[in-house]
N, C-alpha and C positions, 0 to 999 in steps of 0.2 A: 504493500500500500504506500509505505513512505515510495517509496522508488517511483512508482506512479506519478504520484502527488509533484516530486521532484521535477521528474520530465516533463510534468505537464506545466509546473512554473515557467522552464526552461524555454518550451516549445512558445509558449507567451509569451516570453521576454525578448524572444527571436521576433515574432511575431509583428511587436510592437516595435523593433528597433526599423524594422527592414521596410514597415510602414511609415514612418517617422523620414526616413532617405528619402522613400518612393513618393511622398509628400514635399519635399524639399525639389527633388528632380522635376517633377510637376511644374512646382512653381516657378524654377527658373527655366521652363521651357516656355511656362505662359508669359512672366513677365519680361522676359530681356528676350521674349520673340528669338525665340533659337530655331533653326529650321535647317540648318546645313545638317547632313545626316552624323557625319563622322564628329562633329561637337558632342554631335547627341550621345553616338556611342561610348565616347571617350567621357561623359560624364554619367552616363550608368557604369561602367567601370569603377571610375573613381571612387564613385559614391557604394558601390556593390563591396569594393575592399574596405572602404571605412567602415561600412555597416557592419562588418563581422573585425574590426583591427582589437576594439577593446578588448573582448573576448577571447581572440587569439594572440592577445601579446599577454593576457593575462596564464592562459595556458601556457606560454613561450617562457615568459619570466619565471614563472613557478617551475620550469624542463628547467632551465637553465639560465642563472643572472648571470648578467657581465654588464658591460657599460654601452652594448650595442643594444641588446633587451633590456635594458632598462628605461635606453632612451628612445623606444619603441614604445614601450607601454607609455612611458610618458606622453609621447605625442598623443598616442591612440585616446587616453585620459582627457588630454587639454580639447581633443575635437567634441569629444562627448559634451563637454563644455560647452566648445563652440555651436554645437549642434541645437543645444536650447535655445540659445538668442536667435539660430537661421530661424526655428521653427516657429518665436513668437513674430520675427520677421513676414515668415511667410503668412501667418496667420491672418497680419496687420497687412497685406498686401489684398490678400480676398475679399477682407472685412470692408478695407477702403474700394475695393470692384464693386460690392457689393452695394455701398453707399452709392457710389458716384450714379449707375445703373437708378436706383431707386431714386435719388434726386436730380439727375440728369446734370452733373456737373464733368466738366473734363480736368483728367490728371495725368500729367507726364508719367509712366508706369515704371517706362523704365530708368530716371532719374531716381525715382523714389526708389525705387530697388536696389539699386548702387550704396544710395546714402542708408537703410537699414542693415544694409549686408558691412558697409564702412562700421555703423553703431555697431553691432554683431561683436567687429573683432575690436571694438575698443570696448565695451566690458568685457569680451573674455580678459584682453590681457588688463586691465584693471583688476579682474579676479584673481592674475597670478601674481601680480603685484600685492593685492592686498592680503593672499594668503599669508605673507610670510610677515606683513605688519602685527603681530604679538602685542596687545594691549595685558595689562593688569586690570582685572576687573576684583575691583573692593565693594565687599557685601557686609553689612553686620548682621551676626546670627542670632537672636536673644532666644537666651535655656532659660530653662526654671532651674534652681536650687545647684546654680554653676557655681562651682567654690572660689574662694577667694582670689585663689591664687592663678584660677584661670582668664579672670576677669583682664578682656582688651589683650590677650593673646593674639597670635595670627595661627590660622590656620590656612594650609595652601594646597585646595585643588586642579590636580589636572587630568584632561578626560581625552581618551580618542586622539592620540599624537600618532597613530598608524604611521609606526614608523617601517620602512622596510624599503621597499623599489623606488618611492621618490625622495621619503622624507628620512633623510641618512642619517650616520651617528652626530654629525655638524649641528644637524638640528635640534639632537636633546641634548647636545651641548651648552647649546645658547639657551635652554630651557632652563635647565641646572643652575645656570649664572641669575637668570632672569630670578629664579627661584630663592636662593642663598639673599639676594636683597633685600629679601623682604625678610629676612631672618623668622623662620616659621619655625614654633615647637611640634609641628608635625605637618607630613603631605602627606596627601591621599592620592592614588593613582586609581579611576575608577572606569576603568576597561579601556579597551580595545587599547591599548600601548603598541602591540604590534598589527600591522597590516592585515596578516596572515599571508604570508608568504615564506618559503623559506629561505635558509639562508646563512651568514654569520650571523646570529642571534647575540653571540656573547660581544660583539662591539658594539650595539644598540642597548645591551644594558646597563656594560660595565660603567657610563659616565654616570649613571643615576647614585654609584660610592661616593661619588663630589658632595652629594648633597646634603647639606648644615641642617638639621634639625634632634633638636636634643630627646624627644618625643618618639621619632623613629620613622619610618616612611612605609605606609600600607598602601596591598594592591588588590584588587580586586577583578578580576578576568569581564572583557566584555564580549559579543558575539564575535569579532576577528580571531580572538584566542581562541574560540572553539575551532575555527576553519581552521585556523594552523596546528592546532592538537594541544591539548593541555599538558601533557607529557612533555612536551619540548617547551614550551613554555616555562614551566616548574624548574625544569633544568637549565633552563636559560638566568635561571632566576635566584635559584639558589646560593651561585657564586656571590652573588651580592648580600648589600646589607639590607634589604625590602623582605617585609614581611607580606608572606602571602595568605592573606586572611581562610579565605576555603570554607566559609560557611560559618566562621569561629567568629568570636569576639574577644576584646583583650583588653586590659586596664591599662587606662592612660594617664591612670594617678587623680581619680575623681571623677573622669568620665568612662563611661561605657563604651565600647567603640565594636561596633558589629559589621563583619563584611561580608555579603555573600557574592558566590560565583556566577554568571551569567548562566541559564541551564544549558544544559549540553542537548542536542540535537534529540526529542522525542520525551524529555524530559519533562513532568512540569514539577515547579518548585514555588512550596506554598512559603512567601516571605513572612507572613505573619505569624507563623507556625515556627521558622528558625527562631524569630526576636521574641517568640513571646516570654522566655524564663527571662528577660531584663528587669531589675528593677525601677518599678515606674517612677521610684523615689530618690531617683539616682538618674543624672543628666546622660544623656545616649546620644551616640550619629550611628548612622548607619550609610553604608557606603554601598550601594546599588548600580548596575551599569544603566540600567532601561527604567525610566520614573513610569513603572506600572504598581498595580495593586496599593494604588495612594489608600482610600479607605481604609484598606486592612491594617496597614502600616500605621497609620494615624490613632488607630484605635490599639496598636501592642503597645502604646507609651512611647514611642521611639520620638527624639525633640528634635534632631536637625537630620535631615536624609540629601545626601551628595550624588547627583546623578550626571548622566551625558547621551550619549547613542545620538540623538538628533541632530545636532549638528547646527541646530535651528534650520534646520534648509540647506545651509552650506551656501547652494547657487540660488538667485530668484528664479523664479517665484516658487523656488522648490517650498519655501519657508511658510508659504499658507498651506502646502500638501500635511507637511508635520504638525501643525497646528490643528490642524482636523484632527489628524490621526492623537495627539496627544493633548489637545484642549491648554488650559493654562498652563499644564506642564511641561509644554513641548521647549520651553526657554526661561528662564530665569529664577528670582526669587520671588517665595510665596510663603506667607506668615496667615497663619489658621490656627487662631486660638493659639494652643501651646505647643503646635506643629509648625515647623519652618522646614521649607523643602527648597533645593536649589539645583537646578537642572543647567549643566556648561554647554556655553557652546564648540566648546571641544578647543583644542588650539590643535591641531592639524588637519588634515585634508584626506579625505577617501575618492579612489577616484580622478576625476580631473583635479588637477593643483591651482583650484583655485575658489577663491570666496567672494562671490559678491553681494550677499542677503546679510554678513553678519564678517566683525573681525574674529578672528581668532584669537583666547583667551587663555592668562592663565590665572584663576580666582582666589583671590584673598580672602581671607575670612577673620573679621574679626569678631570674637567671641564677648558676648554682652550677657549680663546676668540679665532674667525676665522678673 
């Protein structure tokens, strides 16, 4: 049944991309009047290898990295990019046919075409540009019956750094530094750290030993660590000085600190059920990768809950897709009575390497008595 289930995602995913091209193809056949044959074919070509490049550079890199597949997937990634702005492009092309028909107004077609296809690749690369811009995002968290001596501490999250084929060890390099600034008695690392991909794992972890926190630094697995395998993760992880939560929770000298693992493929895993022996009298985080099962979680006692997976969108207008799918939770902070939840938008990149709905973060937490 999973297997089923799987291919049948698969065969949709194919489905949708190859419509998406054939959509695109369409449109610059109608708008820029293309009519010579051999244009024509050379841009079903084109468009027939890009539709299947992400895919196959994703199998390619996962056969085999090096610096020629890697910068294969990369492109393949940044088109997919590009591909959202051609499609709102092309959208914005029929809409205004469509207008002009209806109110009988005339529009240069193919002017307009050029300068939306020009917008196209000026936010994609604003996107790849503004991936790499890393802001601090400073939140205060107020607990109930937070001890003295934790009062106006920092606490520093970070979620979703998918490091692997684009985002190299350079990059939680600079994380690490970014990190140590803000001198934090503890970081939390709440999934998806590696891409899933494999690879040398042990230089994408070892700089995470750099990092200053007196407190200790916890991790918690998101859905990429499952594609890559937990096994190799754990071992990847060991050599260092990160604790790998695994469903546990551990004292942090007055608070409770609860991590569970993202579930593993068929798995379901009841949250409320791990956190409920915490005492409700005694301040708790809990560090989740996916802000689901809010309800349950709010009623085990648990007082600040640290998530990611979303991404907030990443790319527009992906960012009103996740917002559906996750209601208030799909971004930010959220204070509920004696429940504070906080949902990252990740400080790295899945996929194409780039952000244009949101920068990328890494979150400060200052802790406040309630």
């Amino acid at each position: 049944m999973k297997i089923i289930i799987t291919s049948g995602i698969l065969l949709f995913g194919l489905a949708l991309i190859f419509s998406c091209h054939y959509f695109i193809y369409s449109t610059a056949i109608k708008f820029l009047d293309i009519t010579n044959s051999k244009t024509k074919i050379a841009l079903v070509i084109s468009l027939a290898i890009l539709s299947v490049s992400f895919i196959a550079t994703s199998i390619l890199v996962h056969w085999l990295e090096n610096d020629i597949t890697r910068s294969l997937y990369l492109a393949a990634g940044i088109w997919m990019g590009l591909l959202t702005y051609l499609l709102v492009s092309s959208l914005t092309l029929w809409l205004l046919l469509f207008l002009s028909r209806q109110f009988n107004f005339g529009i240069n077609f193919k002017i307009i075409t050029f300068l939306l296809i020009a917008i196209s690749f000026l936010a994609a690369g604003f996107g790849i540009w503004n991936a790499k811009k890393i802001v601090i995002k400073e939140i205060e968290a107020p607990i109930k019956n937070l001890p003295a001596e934790w009062e106006n501490k920092v606490l520093i999250q970070i979620s979703d750094v998918h490091l692997g084929v684009v985002n190299r060890p350079d990059f939680i390099q600079r994380i690490v530094q970014d990190i140590n600034q803000q001198q934090p008695e503890a970081v939390f690392i709440t999934g998806d750290y590696f891409d899933g991909m494999d690879g040398r794992l042990d230089d994408l972890t070892e700089p995470l030993n750099n990092i200053n926190a007196p407190k200790g630094i916890y991790f918690v697995t998101g859905n990429h660590e499952t594609y890559l395998g937990v096994e190799k993760v754990i071992s990847a992880l060991k050599p260092t000085k990160i604790v790998l939560m695994d469903d546990n929770k551990v004292d942090l000298g007055g608070i409770s600190l609860v991590g569970i693992n993202y579930p593993l493929i068929g798995e379901k895993k009841n949250v409320a059920e791990i956190v409920k022996e915490i005492n409700p009298k005694h301040p708790s985080i809990l560090l989740y990768h996916i802000p689901r099962q809010i309800d349950q979680i709010k009623g085990s006692g648990i007082d600040l809950m640290l998530s990611g997976h979303t991404h907030r969108g990443q790319i527009w207008p992906y960012n009103y897709i996740t917002k559906i799918i996750f209601g208030k939770y799909y971004y930010g902070l959220n204070i509920e009575d004696e429940f504070t939840q906080y949902t990252s938008s990740g400080v790295g990149t899945w996929g194409p390497l780039m952000r244009t709905a949101n920068r990328p973060e890494i979150v400060k937490i200052i802790l406040k008595n309630k």
